[in-house]
N, C-alpha and C positions, 0 to 999 in steps of 0.2 A: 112473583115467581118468574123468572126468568124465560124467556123463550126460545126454542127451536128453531133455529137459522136454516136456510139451505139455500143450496142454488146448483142451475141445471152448469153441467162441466161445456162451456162453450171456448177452452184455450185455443189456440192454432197448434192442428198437431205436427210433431217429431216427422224426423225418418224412423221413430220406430228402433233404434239402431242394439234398444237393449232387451228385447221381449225375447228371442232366444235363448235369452240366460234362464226364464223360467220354464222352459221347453221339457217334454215328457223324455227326454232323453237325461237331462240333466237333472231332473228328479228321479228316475230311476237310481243314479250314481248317487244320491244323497240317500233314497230310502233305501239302499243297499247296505249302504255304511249303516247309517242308524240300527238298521237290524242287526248286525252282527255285533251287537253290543250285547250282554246275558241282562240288562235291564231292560232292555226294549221290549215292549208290549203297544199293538194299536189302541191309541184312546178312544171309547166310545163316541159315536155318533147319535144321538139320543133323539127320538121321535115324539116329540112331543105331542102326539095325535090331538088329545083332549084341549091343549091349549090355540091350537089349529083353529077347532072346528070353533072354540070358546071368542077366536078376535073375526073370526071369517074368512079363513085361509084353508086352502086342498091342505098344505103339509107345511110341517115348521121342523128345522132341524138342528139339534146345537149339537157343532164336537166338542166334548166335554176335555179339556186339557188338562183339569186338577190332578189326572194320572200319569201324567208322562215323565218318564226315570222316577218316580218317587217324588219328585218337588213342585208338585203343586200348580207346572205353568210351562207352557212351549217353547219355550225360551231358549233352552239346554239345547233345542233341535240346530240353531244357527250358531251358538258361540262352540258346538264339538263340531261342529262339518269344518267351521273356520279354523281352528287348531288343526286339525288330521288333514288338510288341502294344505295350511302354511308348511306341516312338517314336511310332506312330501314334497310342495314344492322345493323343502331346501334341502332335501337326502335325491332328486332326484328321481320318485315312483309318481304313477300316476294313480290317483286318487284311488282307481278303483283296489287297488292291490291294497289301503291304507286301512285296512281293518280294524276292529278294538285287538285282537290276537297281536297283528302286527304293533300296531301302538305301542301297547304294554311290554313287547317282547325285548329280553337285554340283549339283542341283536340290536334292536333300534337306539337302545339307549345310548349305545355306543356308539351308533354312527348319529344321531341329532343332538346327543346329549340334555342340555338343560336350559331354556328359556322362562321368560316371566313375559308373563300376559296380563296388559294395564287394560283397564276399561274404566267408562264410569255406567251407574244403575242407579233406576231406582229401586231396584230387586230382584226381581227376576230375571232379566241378563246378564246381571254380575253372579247369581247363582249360579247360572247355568255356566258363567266362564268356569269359574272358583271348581265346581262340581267337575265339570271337563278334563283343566288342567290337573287336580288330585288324580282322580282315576288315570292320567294318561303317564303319571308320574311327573309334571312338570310346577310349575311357580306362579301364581297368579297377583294382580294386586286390582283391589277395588277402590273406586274412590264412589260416593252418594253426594245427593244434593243435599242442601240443605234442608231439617225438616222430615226426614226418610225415617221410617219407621223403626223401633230400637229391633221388634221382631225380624223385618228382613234384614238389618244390621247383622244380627244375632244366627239368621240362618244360611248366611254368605259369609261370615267367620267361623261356623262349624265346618263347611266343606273349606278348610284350610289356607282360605283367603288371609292377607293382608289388608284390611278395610277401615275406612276413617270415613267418617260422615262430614263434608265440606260446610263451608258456610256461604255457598253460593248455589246456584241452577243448574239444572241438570247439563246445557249446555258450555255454558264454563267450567262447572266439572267432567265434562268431556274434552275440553282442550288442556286443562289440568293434566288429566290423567293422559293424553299424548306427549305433552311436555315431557311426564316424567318416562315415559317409553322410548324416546326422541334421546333423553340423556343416559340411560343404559344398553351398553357396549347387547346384551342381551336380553334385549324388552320387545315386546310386541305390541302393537295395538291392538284391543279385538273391540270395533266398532261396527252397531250397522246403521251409522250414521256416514254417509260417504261427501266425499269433500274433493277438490283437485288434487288430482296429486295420492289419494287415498278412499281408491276405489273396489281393491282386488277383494282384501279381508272383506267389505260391506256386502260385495256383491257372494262370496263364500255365504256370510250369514244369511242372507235373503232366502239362496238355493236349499239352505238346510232348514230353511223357515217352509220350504214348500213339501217337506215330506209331510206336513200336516194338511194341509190343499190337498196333498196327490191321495194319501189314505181316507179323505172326506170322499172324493168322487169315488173310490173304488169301493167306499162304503153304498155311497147313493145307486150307483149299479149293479148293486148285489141287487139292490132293493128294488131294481127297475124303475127308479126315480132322476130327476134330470133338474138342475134347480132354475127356475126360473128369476129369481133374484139373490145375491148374495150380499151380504151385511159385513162388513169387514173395519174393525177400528183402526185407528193411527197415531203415532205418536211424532216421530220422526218419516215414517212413512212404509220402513222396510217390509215388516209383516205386512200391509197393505196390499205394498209392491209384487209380493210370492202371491198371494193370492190371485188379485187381480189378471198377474203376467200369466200366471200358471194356466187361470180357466180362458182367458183370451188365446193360449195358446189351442188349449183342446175343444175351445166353442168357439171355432175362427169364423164359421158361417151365421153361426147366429149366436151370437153370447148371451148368457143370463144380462139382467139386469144387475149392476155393478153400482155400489155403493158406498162410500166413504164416510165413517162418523170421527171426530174428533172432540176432544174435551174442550170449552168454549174456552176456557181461560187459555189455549193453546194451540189456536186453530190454524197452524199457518196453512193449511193446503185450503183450505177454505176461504182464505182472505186470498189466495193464489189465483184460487178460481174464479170468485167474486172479481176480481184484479180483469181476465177475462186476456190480458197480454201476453201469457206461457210464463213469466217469468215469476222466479221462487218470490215467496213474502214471508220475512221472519217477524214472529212473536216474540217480545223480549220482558224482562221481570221475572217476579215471584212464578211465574204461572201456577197459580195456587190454585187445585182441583183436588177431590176425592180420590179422579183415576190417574195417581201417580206415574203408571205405566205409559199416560199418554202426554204426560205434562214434560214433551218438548217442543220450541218452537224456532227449529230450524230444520227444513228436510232434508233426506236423502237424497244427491243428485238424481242418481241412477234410478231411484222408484221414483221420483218425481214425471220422469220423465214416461216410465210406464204408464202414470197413472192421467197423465193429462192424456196419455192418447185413448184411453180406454176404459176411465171410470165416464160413468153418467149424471152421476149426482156424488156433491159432498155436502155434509152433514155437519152442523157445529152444535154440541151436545150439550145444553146445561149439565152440573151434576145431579138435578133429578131424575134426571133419565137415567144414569147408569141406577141410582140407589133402587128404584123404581122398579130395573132390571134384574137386580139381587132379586129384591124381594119373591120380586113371581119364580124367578127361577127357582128359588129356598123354597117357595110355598107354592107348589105347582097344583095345576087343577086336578081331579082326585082321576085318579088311573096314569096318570103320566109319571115318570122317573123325576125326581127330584136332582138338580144341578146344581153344586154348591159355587158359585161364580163370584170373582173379587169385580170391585169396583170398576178395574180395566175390562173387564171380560163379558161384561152383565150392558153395556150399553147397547148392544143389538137388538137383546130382549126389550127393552126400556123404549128403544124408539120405535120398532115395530108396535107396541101395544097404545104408543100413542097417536102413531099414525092408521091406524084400522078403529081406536075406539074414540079418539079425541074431534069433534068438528073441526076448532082453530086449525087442523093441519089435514086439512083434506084437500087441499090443493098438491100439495105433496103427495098423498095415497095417489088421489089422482091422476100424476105426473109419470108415478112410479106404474098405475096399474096396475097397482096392490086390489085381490079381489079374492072371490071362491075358485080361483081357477088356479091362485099363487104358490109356488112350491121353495120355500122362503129357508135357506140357510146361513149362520152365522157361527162363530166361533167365539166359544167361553173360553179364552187366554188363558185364562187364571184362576185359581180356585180361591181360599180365604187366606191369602199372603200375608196380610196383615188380621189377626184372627178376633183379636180388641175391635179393631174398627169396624169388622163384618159386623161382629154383634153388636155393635153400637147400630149402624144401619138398619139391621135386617128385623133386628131382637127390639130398637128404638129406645138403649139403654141409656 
């Protein structure tokens, strides 16, 4: 079996020059938007008490994504802030005026008319584009890697997408699908993979990635709770990046403990840090992993740059860690809520339980100062995206 990689984050940090963008000012402007959608409902934040007390931690907490707009994953939060910011950027309003009302209204139609929004996915970003641009009344087109599941094929061609399953990697089917955005008079890119030259949209998605961040803390404050370590996965980096930026924004004096996990077959922030010189390292091939959602290996500039100044550890994941992660999350200890969590979503659970119950990685607990005093948060992305392969995992069919 495979082992659990890590290493402590020692780059040379930035001027810092992009941590603003996750700022409680500019989450505000994202969860403003997202509200005024008639879909939007806060996704739970689930207290896992009994599993807590069961690894030897104060508090365990998972925001559970499986509910948010109805599809299954958080996804939808960053590809509609980046649509509703592009429109306005090109009618001329500022964001906050950009409402779902606004949006859909034939006053608008009139003045933006009609665009197509290219992306590539492994599923859950391209839904959430495809899902966005339907409801906004505009054009989408998906392209997938190769390998992509026929069910998120099939649930990214019901929200009125345009989608072909490629015969290459997530990241060449991301320059794929610029190409063909690059070659229509009326195409968009909507990435949050950021690049020279192709920052603005990335940096839109990240911000709308952080209304899920900003709704965790104002959950944990109801609760009079305050997390001492956060558990955050990556693929490209972006949702990392919201995260991260977000709570280093509002714990500038003393921040949680900050955490980075990645799927092994795709680690590039991990080979980054490992690297220990600031500068990106790309992962290239199959990247053949369970957590689809994180098998990319090339980062985001702009969260790269967050995350080297203010993560503390990055994390390279076997996939028994995520499967591991399902599992307890599906079959939780008896009084605790059950979390139904995909592959991408489940690996927080998975490494937490091996680093408080495994010896091999107690240099790690130890590092972390993971203990009974730990108030330990992480985020279940995804629920069962692909619903064949949960139950082959979870079920062991």
């Amino acid at each position: 079996m495979s082992k659990i990689k890590w290493v402590k984050n020692e780059m040379p940090k930035s001027d810092d020059q992009y941590l603003h963008l996750m700022n409680q000012e500019n989450m505000e402007k994202a969860g403003f938007f997202h509200r005024s959608f008639p879909q939007y409902s806060e996704t739970p934040l689930v207290d896992l008490t009994h599993m807590a007390k069961l690894l030897g931690l104060k508090d365990f907490f998972v925001k559970d994504e499986s509910y948010r707009f109805g599809l299954n994953a958080f996804k939808v939060l960053g590809g509609s802030y980046a649509i509703a910011n592009y429109v306005a950027d090109k009618v001329g309003d500022d964001i906050e005026t950009m409402t779902y009302e606004r949006l859909t209204s034939p006053e608008l139609e009139k003045e933006f008319g009609t665009a197509t929004f290219y992306t590539a996915t492994d599923g859950n970003h391209g839904r959430g584009v495809a899902w966005a641009a339907s409801a906004l009344g505009q054009k989408s087109v998906v392209l997938m890697p190769k390998g992509s599941a026929k069910s998120r094929f099939d649930n990214i061609a019901n929200e009125g997408a345009d989608v072909t399953i490629t015969d290459v990697n997530y990241d060449e089917a991301v320059r794929m699908a610029n190409d063909l955005a690059e070659k229509d008079e009326n195409g968009v890119m909507v990435q949050d993979t950021a690049w020279d030259g192709y920052e603005k949209l990335p940096t839109w998605i990240m911000q709308g990635y952080g209304t899920m961040a900003s709704e965790a803390a104002k959950q944990l404050k109801e609760e009079n709770k305050r997390p001492t370590h956060i558990f955050v996965q990556a693929g490209v980096g972006s949702l990392a990046g919201a995260v991260v930026g977000y709570f280093a924004n509002i714990y500038k004096d003393n921040p949680p403990k900050l955490v980075v996990m990645e799927a092994q077959a795709a680690d590039c922030l991990y080979k980054s840090a490992e690297a220990k010189d600031g500068n990106i390292r790309i992962v290239d091939g199959d990247l053949d992993t369970i957590m689809a959602g994180l098998a990319c290996g090339e980062p985001n500039t702009i969260s790269f740059d967050i995350l080297k100044n203010h993560v503390d550890y990055f994390v390279s994941c076997p996939d028994w860690v995520a499967a591991k992660g399902m599992r307890m999350l599906g079959n939780p200890v008896k009084g605790d809520q059950q979390v139904i969590s995909g592959e991408s979503g489940a690996v927080g659970m998975g490494l937490v339980a091996a680093l408080m119950q495994d010896p091999e990685y107690v240099d790690l607990k130890n590092a972390l100062e993971l203990n009974s005093e730990s108030e330990v948060l992480m985020f279940s992305t995804e629920g069962d995206t692909d619903p064949d392969n949960y139950k082959h995992i979870v079920w062991g069919e």
